[in-house]
N, C-alpha and C positions, 0 to 999 in steps of 0.2 A: 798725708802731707801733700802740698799742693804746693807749687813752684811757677813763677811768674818770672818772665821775661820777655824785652824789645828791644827792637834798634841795633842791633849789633852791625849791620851793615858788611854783612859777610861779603868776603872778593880776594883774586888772588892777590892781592894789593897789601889785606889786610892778613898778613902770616899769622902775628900773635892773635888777633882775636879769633880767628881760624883756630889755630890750638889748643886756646882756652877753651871754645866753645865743643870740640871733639873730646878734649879731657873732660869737659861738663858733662857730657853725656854720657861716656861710658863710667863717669863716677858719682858723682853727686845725686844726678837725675835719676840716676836707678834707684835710689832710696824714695823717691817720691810714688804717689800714687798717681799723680798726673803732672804733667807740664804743658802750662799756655805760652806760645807767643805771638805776644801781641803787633806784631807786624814790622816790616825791615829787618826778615833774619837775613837778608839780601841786600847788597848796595842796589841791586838792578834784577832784573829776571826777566827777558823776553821772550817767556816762552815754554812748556813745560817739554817740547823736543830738543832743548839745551841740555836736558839732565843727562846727556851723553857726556858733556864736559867732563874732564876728569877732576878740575877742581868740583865742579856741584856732584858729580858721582860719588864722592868721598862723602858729600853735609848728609849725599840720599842714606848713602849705606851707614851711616851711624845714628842717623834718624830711625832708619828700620831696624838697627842693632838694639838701639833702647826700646823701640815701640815692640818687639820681639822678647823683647825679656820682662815685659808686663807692664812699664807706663803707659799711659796716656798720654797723646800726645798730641795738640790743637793749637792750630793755627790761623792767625786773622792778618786779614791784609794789612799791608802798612801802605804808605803812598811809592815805595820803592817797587815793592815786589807785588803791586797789584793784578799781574797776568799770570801767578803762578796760581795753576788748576787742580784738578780732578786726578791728573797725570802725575803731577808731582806729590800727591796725598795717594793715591795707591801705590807707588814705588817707594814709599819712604815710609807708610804707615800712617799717617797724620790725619785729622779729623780737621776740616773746613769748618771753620764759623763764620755767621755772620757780624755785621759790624752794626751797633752795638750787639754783645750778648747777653742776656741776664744768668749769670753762674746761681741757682737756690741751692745751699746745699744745707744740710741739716742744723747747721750751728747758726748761718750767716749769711747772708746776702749779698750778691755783687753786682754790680754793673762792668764789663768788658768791651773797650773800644782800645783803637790805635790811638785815636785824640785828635786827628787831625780834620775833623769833620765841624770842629768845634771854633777852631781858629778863623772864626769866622770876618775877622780884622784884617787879613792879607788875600783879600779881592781878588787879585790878579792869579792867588793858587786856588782859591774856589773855585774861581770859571774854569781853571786846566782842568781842578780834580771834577768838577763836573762831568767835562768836554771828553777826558779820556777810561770811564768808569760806565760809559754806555756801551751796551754787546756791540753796538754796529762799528763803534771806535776798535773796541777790539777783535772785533774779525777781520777789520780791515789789515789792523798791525800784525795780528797773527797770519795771514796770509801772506804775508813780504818775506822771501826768502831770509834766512837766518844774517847772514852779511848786513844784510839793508837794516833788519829790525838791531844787530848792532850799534851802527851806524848811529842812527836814529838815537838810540839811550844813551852812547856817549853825548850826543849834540845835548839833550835833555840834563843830563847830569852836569854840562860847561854850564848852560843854562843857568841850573837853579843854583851850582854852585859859585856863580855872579851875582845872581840876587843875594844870596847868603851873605857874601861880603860887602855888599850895602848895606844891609840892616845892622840896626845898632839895638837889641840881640839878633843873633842869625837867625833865628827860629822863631816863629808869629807863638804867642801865647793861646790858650783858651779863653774864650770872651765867658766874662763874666755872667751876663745875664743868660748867656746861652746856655751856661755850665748847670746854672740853677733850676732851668726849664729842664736839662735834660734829668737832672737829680730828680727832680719834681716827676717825669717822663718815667723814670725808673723806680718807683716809692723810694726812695730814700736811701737806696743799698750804695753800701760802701765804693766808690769807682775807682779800678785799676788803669790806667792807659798810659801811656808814650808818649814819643815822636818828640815831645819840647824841646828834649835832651836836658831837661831843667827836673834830676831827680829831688822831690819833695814833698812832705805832707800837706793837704790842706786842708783848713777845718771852712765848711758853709755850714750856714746857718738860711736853711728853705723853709720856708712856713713854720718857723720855731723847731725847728729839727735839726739837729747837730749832724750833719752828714758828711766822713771823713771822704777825702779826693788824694790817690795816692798816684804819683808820678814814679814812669821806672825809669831808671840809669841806660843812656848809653854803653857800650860796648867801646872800650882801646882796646889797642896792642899789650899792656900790660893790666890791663882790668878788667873784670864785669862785675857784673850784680845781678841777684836776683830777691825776689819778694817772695818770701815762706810765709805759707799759711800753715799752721799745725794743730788747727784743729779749734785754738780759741784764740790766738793773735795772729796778727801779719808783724815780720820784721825785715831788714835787710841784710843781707849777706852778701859779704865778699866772693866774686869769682877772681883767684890772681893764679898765674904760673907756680909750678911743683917747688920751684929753686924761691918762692918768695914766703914769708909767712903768713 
């Protein structure tokens, strides 16, 4: 079994999905044979010399609790927590991918992205996410002492969370034609990804080829979700609190 999740926007801000997502882990996830996520298990990350924090020392030690007791556990950038390394994948246990990945496994085929590579309609986050996903961008920010590179991710999170409240949805979609090319890009396998915050099926149709596009759920304080694969379908499941049903 194989277990998919994004977005949760982990922060000491966010209590409940914080302990929904440590209850996930030390119960649900252990039943899987692996667990993806697909990017934003962090509101913010500057840095993998932060995992001294004691809120992010708690996500490492129950990351490595579950990768420790036999999941798999991989991880792809989201546009939030795009500076977390090498550092936080050895002290937590977690396997780095790249963005797109192709999942082949013996039943079924995947394509894995965060999504956001795709939205390619909101101009003005392209050029960021260009601007700030080159090593020299990030050597730079990783060189600024911890305070500064603070500093700096709040100013970025007023930011985008001002454009957010302009837009009438907050969140840019995936562009069509671009979705098709990447389906096209990927023979045809099934696409898992994020970030819309808009959980839903999609059916394309690429060169006469029925090719499903599955969207994951954000993360609240009182909800998540996650996407099972069990071997011959994907479904969605509730993540809620012990006291809910």
């Amino acid at each position: 079994m194989i277990l998919f999740i994004s977005d949760l926007h982990l922060s000491p801000r966010s209590p409940g999905a914080t302990c929904l997502f440590l209850r996930f882990l030390a119960g649900r996830a252990r039943q899987a044979d692996a667990l993806y996520i697909l990017g934003d298990l962090f509101e913010v990350w500057i840095g993998d010399d932060d995992i001294d924090d004691p809120y992010h020392a708690q996500i490492v030690a129950a990351l490595r609790a579950a990768s420790d007791a036999g999941v798999k556990i991989y991880f792809q950038h989201g546009n939030r927590d795009f500076l977390l390394g090498e550092g936080f994948a050895a002290a937590s246990g977690v396997r780095l991918l790249p963005d797109p990945c192709d999942l082949q496994l013996p039943e079924w085929s995947f394509v894995l992205s965060h999504g956001d590579a795709l939205c390619l309609d909101d101009t003005a986050y392209q050029a960021f996410r260009a601007r700030v996903r080159t090593p020299e961008w990030q050597a730079r920010m990783l060189g600024r002492p911890r305070f500064l590179r603070r500093l700096v991710a709040r100013w970025m999170r007023w930011r985008s969370r001002s454009r957010q409240q302009a837009m009438n949805p907050p969140y840019s979609d995936l562009q069509g034609a671009a979705t098709d090319d990447f389906l096209r890009d990927h023979a045809y396998a099934t696409f898992i990804h994020g970030h819309t915050h808009r959980p839903a099926t999609h059916d394309h149709i690429v060169d006469g080829i029925h090719v499903e596009r599955w969207v994951l759920a954000d993360w609240h304080e009182e909800r998540g979700e996650c996407l099972v694969w069990d071997g011959a379908t994907l479904a969605r499941e509730a993540v809620l609190p012990e006291n809910r049903p």
